[in-house]
Each structure stands twice: as C-alpha cells, then as structure tokens.
C-alpha positions, 0 to 999 in steps of 0.5 A: 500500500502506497502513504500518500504525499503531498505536492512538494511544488506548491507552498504550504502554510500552517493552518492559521488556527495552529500553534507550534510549541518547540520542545525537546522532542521536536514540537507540538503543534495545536490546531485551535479550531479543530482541538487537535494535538500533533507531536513532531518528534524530530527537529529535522520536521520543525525546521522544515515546518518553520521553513513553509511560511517563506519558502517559495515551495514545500521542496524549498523549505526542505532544501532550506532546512538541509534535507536531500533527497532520500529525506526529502521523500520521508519528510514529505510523507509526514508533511502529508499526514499533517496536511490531512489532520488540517495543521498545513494548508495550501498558501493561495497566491496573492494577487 
C-alpha cells in the first residue's frame, strides 16, 4: 500500500488556527479550531515546518532546512499526514 504525499511544488502554510510549541522532542503543534494535538518528534520536521511560511515551495523549505533527497521523500510523507489532520494548508497566491 502506497502513504500518500503531498505536492512538494506548491507552498504550504500552517493552518492559521495552529500553534507550534518547540520542545525537546521536536514540537507540538495545536490546531485551535479543530482541538487537535500533533507531536513532531524530530527537529529535522520543525525546521522544515518553520521553513513553509517563506519558502517559495514545500521542496524549498526542505532544501532550506538541509534535507536531500532520500529525506526529502520521508519528510514529505509526514508533511502529508499533517496536511490531512488540517495543521498545513495550501498558501493561495496573492494577487
């Protein structure tokens, strides 16, 4: 069975309801209109969440937290299961 991913050519953003509390650990994120709760466990997927809201790509905020291509993949799956609990959202391009 094939993990879906998302589209790393498009920019994503943190849901505007979700807050990120850095831990040891990695972070928590909690989406205020939702009540979920998420656990990052690794500071590789902070960087690269930190990275979404000025990067041009989620790809580029891979690459901007120094991730190649092998962890690319993997991040990429973990930013996908976070975009279907509603903690990542599409950025609409401004006009």
């Amino acid at each position: 069975m094939s993990v879906p991913t998302l589209d790393l050519d498009i920019a994503w953003d943190l849901h505007p309801q979700v807050s990120v509390r850095p831990e040891p650990f990695g972070a928590l994120l909690y989406h205020f209109g939702t009540r979920k709760l998420s656990f990052l466990k690794d500071r590789g997927l902070l960087a690269v969440v930190e990275a979404l809201a000025t990067a041009p790509t989620a790809r580029a905020a891979c690459a901007s937290a120094g991730l190649g291509d092998v962890d690319t993949a993997r991040y990429a799956r973990a930013l996908a299961a976070l975009a279907r609990s509603s903690m990542l959202v599409e950025r609409k391009p401004t006009p």
